[in-house]
PAZAMAR-639514 format. One record per atom (N, C-alpha, C, CB): z negated, y negated, x; residue number from 1; atom name; residue in one letter. Coordinates in steps of 0.05 Angstrom, whole numbers, plus 32768, in hexadecimal, padded with zeros to 4 digits. Glycine has a CB too. Example, Ala and Ser with C-alpha at 12.3 -4.5 7.8 and 13.67 -1.06 7.14 Angstrom:
BEGIN
Z; Y; X; resi; name; resn
7F64; 8072; 8108; 1; N; A
7F64; 805A; 80F6; 1; CA; A
7F64; 8042; 8108; 1; C; A
7F4B; 8059; 80E2; 1; CB; A
7F72; 802D; 8101; 2; N; S
7F71; 8015; 8111; 2; CA; S
7F63; 7FFF; 8102; 2; C; S
7F8E; 800C; 811A; 2; CB; S
***
This chain:
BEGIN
Z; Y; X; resi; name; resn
8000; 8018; 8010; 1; N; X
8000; 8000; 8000; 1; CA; X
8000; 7FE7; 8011; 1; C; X
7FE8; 8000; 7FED; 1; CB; X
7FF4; 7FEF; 8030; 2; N; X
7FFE; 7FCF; 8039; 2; CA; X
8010; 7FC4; 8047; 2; C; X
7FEE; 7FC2; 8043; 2; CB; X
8029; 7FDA; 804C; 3; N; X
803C; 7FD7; 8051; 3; CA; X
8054; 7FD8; 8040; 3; C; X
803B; 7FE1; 8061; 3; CB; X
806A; 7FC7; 8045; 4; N; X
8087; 7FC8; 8035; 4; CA; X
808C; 7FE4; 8030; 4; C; X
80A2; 7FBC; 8045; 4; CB; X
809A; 7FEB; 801C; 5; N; X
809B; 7FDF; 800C; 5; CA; X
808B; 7FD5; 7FF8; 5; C; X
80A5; 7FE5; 8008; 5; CB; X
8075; 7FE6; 7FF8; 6; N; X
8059; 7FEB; 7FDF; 6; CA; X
804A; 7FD0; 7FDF; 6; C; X
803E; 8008; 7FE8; 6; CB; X
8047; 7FC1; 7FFD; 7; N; X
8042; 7FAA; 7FFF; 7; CA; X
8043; 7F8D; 7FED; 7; C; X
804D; 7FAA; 800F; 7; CB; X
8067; 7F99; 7FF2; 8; N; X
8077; 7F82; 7FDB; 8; CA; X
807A; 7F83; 7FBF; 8; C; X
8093; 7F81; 7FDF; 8; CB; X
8071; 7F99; 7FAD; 9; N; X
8083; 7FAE; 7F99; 9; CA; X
8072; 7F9C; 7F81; 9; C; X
807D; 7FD9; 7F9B; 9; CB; X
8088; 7F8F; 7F6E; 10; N; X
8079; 7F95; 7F55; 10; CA; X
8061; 7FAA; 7F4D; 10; C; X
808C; 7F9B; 7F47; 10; CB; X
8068; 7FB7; 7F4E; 11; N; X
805A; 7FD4; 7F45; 11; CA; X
8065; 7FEF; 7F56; 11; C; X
8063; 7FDA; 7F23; 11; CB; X
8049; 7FF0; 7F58; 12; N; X
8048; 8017; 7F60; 12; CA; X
803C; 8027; 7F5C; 12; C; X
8047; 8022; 7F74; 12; CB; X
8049; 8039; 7F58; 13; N; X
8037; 804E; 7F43; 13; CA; X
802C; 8064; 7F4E; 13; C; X
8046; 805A; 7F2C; 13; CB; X
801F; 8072; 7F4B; 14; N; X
800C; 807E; 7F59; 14; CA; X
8008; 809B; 7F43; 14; C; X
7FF0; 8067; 7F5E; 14; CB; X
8019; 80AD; 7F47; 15; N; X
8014; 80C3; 7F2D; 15; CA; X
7FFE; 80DB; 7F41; 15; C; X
803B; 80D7; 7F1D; 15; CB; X
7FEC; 80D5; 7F2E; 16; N; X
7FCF; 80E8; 7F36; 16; CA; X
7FCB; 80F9; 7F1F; 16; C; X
7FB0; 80D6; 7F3A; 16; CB; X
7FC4; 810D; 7F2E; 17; N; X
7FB2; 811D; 7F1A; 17; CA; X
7F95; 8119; 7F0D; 17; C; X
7FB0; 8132; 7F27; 17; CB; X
7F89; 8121; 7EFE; 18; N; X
7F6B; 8119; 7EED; 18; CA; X
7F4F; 812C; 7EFF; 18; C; X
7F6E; 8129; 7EC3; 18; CB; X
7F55; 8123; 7F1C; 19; N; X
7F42; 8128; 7F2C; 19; CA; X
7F28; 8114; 7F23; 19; C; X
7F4D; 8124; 7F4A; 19; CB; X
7F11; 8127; 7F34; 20; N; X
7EF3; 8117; 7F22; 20; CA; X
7EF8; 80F4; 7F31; 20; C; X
7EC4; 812D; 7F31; 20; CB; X
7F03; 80F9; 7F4D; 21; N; X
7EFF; 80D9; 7F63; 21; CA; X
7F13; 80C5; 7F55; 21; C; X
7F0C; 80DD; 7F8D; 21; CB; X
7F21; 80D2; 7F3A; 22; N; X
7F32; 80B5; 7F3D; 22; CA; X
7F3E; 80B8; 7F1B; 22; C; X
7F52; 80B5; 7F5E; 22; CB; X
7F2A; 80C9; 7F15; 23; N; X
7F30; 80CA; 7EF4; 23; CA; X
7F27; 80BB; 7EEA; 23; C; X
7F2A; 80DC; 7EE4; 23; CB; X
7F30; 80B0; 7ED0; 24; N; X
7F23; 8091; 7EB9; 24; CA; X
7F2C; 8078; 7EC1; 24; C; X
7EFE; 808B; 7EB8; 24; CB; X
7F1A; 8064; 7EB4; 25; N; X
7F26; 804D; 7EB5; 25; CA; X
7F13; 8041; 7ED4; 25; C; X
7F22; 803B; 7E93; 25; CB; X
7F02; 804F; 7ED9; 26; N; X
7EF5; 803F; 7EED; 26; CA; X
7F05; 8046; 7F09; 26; C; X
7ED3; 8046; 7EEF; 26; CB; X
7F16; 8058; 7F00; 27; N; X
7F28; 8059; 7F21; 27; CA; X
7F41; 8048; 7F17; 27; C; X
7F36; 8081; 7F30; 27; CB; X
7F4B; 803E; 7F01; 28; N; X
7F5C; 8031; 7EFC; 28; CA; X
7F57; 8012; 7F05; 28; C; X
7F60; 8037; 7EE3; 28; CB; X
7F3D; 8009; 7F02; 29; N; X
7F34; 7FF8; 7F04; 29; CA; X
7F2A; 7FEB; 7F1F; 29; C; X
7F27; 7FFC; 7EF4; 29; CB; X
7F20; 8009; 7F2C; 30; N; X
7F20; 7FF9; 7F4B; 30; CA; X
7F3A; 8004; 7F5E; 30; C; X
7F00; 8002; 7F5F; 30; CB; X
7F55; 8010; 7F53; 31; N; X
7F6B; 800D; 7F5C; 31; CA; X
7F7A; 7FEE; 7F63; 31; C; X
7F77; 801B; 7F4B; 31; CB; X
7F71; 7FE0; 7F3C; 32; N; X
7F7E; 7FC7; 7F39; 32; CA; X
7F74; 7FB5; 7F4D; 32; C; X
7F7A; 7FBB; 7F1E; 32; CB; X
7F5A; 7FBD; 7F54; 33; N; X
7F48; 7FA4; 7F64; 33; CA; X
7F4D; 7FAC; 7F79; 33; C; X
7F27; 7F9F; 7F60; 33; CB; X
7F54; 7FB7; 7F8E; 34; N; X
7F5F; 7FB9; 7FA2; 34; CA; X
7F81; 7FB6; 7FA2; 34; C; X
7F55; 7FCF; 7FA9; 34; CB; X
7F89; 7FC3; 7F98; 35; N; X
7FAE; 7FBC; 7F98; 35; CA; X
7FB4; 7FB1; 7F78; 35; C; X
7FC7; 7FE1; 7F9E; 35; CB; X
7FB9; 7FA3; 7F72; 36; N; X
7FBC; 7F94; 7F5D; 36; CA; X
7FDD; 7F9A; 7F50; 36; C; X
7FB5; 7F75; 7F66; 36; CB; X
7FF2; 7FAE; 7F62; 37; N; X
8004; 7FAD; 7F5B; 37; CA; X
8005; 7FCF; 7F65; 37; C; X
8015; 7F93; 7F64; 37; CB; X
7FFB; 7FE2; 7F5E; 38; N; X
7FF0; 7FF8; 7F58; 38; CA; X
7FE4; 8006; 7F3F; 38; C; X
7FE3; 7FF8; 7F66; 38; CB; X
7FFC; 801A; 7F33; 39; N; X
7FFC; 801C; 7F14; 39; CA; X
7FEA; 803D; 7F19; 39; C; X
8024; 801C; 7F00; 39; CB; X
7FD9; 803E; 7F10; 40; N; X
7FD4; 805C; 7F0C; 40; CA; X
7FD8; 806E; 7EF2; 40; C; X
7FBA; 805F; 7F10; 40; CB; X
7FEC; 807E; 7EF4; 41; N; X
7FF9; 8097; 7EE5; 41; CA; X
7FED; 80AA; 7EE4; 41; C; X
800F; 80A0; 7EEE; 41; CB; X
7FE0; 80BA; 7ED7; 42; N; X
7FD0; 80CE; 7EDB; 42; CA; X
7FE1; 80E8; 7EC8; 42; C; X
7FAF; 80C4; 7ED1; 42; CB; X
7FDF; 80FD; 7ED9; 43; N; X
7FEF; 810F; 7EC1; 43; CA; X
7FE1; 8122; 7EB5; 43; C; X
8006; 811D; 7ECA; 43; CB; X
7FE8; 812E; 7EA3; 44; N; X
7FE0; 8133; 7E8F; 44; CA; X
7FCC; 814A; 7E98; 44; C; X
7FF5; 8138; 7E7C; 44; CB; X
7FB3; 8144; 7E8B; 45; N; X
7FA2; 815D; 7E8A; 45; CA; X
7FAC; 817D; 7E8A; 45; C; X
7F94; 815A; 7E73; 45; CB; X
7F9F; 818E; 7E9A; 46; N; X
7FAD; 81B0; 7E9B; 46; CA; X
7FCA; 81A2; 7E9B; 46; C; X
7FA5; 81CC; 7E78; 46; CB; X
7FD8; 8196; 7EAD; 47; N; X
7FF3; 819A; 7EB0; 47; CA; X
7FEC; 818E; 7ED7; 47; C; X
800A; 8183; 7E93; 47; CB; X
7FDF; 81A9; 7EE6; 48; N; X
7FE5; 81B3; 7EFF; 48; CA; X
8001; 81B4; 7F0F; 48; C; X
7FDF; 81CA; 7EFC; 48; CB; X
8012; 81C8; 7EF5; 49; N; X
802E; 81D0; 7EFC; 49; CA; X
803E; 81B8; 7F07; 49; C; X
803E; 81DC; 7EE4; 49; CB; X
8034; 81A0; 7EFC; 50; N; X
8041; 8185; 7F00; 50; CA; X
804A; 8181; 7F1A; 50; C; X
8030; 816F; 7EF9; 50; CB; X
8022; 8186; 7F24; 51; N; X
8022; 8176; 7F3F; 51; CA; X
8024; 818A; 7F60; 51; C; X
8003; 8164; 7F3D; 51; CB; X
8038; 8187; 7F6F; 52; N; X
8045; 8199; 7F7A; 52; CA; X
8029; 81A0; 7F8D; 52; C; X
8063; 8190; 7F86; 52; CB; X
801A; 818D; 7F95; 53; N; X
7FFE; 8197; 7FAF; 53; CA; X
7FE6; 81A9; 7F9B; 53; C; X
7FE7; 8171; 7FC0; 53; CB; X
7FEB; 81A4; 7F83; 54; N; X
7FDC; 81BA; 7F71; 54; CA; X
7FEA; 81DA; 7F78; 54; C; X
7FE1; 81B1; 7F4C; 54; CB; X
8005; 81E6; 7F6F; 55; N; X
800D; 81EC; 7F70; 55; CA; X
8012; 81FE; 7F95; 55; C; X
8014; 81DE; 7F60; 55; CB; X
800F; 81EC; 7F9E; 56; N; X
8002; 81F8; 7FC0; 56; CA; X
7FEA; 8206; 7FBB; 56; C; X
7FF8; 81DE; 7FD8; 56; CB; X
7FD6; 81F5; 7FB7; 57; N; X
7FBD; 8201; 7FB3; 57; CA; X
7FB3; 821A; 7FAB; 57; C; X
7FB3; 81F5; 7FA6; 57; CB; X
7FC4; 8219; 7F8E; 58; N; X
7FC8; 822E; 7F85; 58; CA; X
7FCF; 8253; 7F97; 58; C; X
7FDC; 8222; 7F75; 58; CB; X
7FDF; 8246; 7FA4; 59; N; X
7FED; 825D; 7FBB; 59; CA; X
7FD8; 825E; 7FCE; 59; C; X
800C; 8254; 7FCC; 59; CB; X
7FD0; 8250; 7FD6; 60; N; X
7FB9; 824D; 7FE5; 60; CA; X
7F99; 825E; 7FE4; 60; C; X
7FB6; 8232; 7FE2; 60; CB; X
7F98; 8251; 7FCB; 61; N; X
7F82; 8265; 7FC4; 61; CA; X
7F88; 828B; 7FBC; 61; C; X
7F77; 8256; 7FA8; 61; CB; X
7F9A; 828B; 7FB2; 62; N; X
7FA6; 82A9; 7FAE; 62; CA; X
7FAC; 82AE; 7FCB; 62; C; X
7FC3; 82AE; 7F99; 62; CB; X
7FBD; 82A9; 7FD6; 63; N; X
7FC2; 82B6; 7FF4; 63; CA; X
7FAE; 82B3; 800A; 63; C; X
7FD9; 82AC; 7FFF; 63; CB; X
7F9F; 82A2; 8006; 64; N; X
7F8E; 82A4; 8021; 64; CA; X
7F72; 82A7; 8023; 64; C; X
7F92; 828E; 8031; 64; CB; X
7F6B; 828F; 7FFF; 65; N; X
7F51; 8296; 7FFB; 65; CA; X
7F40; 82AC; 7FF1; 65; C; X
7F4D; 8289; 7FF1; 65; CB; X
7F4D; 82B5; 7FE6; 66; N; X
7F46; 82D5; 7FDA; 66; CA; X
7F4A; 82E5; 7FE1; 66; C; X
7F4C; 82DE; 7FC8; 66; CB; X
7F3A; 82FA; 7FED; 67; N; X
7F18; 82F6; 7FEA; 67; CA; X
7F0C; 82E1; 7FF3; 67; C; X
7F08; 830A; 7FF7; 67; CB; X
7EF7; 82E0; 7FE2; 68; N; X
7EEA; 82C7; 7FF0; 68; CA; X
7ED2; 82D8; 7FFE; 68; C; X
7EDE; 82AC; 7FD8; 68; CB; X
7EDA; 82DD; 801A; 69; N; X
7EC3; 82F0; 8025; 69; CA; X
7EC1; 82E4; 8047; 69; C; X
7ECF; 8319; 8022; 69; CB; X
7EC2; 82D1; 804B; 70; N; X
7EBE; 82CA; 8064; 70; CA; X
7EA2; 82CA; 806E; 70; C; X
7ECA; 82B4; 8067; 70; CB; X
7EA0; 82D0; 808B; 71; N; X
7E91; 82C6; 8096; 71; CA; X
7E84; 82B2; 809B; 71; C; X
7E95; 82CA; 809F; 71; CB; X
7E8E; 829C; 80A4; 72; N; X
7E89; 8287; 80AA; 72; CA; X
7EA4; 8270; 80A6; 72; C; X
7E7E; 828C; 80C4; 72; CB; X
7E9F; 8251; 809F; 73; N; X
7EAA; 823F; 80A3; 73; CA; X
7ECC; 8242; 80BA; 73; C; X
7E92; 8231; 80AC; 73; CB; X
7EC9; 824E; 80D1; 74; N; X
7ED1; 824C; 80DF; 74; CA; X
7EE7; 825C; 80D6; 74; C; X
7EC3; 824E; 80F1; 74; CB; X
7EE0; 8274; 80CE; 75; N; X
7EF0; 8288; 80C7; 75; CA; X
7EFD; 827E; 80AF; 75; C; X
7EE1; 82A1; 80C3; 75; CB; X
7EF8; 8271; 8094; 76; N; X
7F09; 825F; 808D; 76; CA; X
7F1D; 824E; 8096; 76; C; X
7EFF; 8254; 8086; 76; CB; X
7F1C; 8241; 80AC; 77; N; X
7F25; 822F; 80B3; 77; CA; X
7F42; 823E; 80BF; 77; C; X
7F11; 821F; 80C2; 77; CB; X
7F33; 825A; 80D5; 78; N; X
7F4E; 8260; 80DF; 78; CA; X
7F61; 8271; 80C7; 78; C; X
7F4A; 8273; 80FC; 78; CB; X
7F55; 827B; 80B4; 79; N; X
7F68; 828B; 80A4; 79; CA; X
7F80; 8274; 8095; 79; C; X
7F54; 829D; 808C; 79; CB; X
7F6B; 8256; 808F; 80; N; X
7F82; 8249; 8082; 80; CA; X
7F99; 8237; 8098; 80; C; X
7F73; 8235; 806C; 80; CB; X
7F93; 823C; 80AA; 81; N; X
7FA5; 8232; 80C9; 81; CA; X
7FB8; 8244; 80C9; 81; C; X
7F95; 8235; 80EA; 81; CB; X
7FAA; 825B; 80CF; 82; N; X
7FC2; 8273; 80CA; 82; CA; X
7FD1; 8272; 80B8; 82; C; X
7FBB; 828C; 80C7; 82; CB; X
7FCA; 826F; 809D; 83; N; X
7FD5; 826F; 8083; 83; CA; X
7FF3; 8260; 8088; 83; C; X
7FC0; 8260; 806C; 83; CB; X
7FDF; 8242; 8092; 84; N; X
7FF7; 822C; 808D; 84; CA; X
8005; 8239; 80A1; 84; C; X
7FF3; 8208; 8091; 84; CB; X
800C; 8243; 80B4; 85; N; X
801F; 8247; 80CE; 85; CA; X
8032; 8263; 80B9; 85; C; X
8008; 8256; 80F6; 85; CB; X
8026; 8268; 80AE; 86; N; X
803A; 8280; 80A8; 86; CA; X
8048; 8279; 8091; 86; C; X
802E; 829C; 80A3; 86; CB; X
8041; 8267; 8084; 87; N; X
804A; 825A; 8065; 87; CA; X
8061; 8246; 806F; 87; C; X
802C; 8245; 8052; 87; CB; X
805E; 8237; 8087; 88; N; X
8069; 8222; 8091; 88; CA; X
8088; 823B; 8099; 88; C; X
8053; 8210; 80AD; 88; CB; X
808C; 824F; 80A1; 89; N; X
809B; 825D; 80A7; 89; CA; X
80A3; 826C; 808F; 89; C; X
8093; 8268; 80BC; 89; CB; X
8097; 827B; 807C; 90; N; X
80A3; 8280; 8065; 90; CA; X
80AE; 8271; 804D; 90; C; X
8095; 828C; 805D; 90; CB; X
80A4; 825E; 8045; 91; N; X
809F; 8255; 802D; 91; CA; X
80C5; 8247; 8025; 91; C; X
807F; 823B; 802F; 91; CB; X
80C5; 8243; 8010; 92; N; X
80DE; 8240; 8002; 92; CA; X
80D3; 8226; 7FE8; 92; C; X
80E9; 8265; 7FF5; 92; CB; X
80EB; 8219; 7FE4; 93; N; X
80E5; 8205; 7FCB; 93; CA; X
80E5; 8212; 7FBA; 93; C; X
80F5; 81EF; 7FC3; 93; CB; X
80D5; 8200; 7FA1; 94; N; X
80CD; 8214; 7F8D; 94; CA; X
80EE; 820C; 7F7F; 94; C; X
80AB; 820D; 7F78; 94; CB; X
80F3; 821C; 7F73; 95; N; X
8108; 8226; 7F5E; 95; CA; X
80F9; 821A; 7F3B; 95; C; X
810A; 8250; 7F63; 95; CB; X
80FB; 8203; 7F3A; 96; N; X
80FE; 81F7; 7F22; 96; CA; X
810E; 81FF; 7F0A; 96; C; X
8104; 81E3; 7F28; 96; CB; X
80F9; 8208; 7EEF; 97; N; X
810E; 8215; 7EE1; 97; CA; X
8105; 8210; 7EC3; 97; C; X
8111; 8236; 7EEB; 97; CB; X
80F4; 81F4; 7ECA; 98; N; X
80EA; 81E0; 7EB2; 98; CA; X
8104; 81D5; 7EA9; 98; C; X
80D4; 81C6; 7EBC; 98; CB; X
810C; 81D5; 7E97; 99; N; X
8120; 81C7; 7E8C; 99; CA; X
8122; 81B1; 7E7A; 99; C; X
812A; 81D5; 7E83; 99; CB; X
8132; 8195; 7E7F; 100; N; X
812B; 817A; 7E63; 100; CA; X
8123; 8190; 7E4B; 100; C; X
814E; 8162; 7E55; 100; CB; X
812E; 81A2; 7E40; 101; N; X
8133; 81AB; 7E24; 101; CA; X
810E; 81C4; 7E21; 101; C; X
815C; 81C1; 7E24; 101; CB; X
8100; 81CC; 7E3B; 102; N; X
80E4; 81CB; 7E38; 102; CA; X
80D3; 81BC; 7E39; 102; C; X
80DC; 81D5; 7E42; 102; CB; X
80D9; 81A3; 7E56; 103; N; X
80C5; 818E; 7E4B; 103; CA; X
80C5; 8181; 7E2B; 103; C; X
80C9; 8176; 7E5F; 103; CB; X
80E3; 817E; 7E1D; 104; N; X
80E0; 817A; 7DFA; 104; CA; X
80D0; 8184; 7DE8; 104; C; X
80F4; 8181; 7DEE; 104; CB; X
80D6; 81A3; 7DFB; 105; N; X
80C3; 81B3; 7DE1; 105; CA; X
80A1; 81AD; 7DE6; 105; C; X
80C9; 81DC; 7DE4; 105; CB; X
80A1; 81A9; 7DFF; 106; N; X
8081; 81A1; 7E00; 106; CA; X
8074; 818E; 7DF9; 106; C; X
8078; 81A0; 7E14; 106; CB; X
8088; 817B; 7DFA; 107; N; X
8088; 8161; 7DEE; 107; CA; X
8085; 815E; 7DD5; 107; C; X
809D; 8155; 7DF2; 107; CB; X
808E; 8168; 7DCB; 108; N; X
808E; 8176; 7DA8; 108; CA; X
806C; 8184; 7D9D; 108; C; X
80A9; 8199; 7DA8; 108; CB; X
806F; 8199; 7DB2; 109; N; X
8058; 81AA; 7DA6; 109; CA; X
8036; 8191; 7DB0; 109; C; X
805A; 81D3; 7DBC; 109; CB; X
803E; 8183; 7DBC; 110; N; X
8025; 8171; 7DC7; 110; CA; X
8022; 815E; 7DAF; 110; C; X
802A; 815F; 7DE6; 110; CB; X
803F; 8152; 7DAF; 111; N; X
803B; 8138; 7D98; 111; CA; X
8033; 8141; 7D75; 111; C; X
805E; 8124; 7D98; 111; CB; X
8041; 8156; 7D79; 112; N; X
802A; 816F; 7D57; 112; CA; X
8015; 8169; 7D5F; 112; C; X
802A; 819C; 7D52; 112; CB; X
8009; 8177; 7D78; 113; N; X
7FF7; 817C; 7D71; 113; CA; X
7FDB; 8161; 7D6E; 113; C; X
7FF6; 8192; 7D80; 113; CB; X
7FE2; 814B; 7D7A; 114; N; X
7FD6; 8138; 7D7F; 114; CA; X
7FD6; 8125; 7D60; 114; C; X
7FE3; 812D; 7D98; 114; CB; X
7FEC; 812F; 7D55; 115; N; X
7FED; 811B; 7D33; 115; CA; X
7FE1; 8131; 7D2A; 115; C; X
8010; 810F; 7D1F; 115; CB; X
7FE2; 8148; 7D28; 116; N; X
7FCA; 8157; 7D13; 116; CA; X
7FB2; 8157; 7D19; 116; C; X
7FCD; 8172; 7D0E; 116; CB; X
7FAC; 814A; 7D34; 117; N; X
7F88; 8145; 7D3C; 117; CA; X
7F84; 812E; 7D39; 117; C; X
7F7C; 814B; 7D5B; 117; CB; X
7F93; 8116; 7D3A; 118; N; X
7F86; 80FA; 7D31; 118; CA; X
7F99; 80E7; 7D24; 118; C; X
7F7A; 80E9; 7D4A; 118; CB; X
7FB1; 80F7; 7D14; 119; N; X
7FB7; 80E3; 7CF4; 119; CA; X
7FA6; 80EF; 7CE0; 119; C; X
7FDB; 80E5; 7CE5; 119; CB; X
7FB5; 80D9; 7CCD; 120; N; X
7F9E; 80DE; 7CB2; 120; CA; X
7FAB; 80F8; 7C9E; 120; C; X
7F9B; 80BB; 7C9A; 120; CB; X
7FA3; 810D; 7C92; 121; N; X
7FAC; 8122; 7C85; 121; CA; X
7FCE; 811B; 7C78; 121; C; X
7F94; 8129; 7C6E; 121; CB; X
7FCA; 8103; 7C6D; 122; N; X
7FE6; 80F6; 7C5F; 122; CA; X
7FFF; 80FA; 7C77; 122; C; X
7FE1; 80CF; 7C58; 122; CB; X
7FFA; 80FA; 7C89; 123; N; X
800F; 80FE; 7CA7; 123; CA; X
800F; 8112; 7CB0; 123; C; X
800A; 80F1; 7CC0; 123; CB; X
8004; 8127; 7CAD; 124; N; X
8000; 8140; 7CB1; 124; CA; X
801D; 8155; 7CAA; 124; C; X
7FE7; 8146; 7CA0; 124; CB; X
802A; 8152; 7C98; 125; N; X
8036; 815B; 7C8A; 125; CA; X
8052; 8151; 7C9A; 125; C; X
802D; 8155; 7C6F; 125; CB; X
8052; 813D; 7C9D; 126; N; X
806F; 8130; 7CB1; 126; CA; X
8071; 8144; 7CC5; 126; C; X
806C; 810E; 7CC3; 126; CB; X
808D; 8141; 7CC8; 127; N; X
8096; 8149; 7CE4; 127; CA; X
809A; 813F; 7CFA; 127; C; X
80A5; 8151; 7CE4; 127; CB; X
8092; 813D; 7D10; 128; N; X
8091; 8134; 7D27; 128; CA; X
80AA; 8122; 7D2A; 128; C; X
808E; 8148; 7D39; 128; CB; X
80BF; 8129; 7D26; 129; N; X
80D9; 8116; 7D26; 129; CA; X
80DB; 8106; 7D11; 129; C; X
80F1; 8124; 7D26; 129; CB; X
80D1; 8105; 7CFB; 130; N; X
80D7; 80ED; 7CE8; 130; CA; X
80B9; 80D5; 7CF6; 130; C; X
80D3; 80FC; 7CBB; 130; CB; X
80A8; 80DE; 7D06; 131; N; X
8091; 80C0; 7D0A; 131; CA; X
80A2; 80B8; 7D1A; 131; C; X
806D; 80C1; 7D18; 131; CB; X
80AB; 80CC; 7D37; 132; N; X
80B8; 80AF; 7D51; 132; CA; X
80D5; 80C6; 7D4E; 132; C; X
80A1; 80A9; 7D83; 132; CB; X
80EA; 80AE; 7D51; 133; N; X
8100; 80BB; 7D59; 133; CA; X
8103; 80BD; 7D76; 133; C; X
8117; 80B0; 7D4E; 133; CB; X
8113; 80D4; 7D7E; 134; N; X
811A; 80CB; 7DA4; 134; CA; X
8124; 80BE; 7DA4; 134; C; X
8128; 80D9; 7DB9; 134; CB; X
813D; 80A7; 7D95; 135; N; X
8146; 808F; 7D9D; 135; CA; X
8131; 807C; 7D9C; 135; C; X
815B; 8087; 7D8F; 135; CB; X
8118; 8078; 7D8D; 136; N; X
810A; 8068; 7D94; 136; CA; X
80F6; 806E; 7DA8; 136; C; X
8102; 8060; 7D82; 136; CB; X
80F1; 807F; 7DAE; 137; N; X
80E6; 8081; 7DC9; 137; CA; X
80F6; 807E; 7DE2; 137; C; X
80DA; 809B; 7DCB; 137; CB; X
811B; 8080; 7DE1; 138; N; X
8120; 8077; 7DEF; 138; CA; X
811D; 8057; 7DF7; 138; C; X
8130; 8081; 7DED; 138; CB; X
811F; 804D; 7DD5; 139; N; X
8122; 802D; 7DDD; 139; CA; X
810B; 8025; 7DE8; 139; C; X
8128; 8019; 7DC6; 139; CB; X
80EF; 8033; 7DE5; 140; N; X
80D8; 8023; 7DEA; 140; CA; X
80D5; 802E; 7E0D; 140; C; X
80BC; 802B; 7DD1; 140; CB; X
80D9; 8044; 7E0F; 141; N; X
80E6; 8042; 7E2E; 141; CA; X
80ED; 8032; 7E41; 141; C; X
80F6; 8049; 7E30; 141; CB; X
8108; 802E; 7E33; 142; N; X
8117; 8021; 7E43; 142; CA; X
810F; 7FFF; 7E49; 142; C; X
8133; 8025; 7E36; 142; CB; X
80FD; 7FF9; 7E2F; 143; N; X
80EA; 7FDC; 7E33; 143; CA; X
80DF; 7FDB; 7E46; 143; C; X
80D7; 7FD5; 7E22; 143; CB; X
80C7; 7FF7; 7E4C; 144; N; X
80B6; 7FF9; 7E5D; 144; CA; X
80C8; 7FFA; 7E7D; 144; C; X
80A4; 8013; 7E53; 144; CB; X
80DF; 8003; 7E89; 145; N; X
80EB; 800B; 7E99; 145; CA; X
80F4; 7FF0; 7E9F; 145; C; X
80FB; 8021; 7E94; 145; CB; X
80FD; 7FDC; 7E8E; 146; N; X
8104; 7FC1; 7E92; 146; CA; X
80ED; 7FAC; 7E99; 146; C; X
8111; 7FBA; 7E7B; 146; CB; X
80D4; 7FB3; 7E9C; 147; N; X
80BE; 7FA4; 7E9C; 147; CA; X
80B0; 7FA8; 7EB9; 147; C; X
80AC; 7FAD; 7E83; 147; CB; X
***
């Protein structure tokens, strides 16, 4: 942040996960007060898959941490050294196979389920596409993208 470009930037955004050090409004708040042109994005609760150093972790703990039967500290330390040296030589990009037409459907099954937990019974009965259309979520988008 205190170098160009982030320096200069209208805005920058910062997409985090809902860790305890920087979850709520009080990490939003002493983000602003230190970088004032630093947006914090937080993604969505149980959505891990998102964030690709989760997703390490993940491998991490299955391949190296388990068992959790060490000896000592030390012995931690070299199994995950080792780990990384052999991961750094195997490992492959992940093969993405999320598609626009699943994030929709999730998109879908979230926005149900969020109007049948806090509209009023009278809205209940609608279908998710007659409250927002995707053209108006595009337009209100494309406001936000212009701003």
């Amino acid at each position: 942040m205190l170098q160009v470009p982030y320096k200069t930037a209208n805005r920058v955004f910062w997409i985090i996960d809902n860790g305890s050090s920087h979850r709520g409004e009080p990490f939003v708040e002493r983000l602003q007060k230190k970088w004032p042109n630093a947006i914090a994005v937080h993604l969505p609760i149980h959505a891990s898959w998102l964030n690709q150093i989760e997703i390490y972790f993940a491998i991490v703990q299955k391949k190296a941490l388990t068992p959790n039967d060490f000896p000592s500290l030390q012995a931690v330390e070299e199994r995950l050294l080792n780990f990384q040296t052999r991961y750094q030589e195997i490992a492959r990009p992940f093969s993405w196979k999320f598609t626009r037409k699943d994030l929709k459907e999730k998109l879908k099954l979230v926005s149900d389920h969020i109007i049948k937990q806090y509209e009023p019974a009278a809205f209940q009965a609608l279908k998710t596409e007659n409250l927002l259309s995707w053209n108006k979520i595009q337009e209100t988008s494309s406001v936000y993208a212009n701003t």
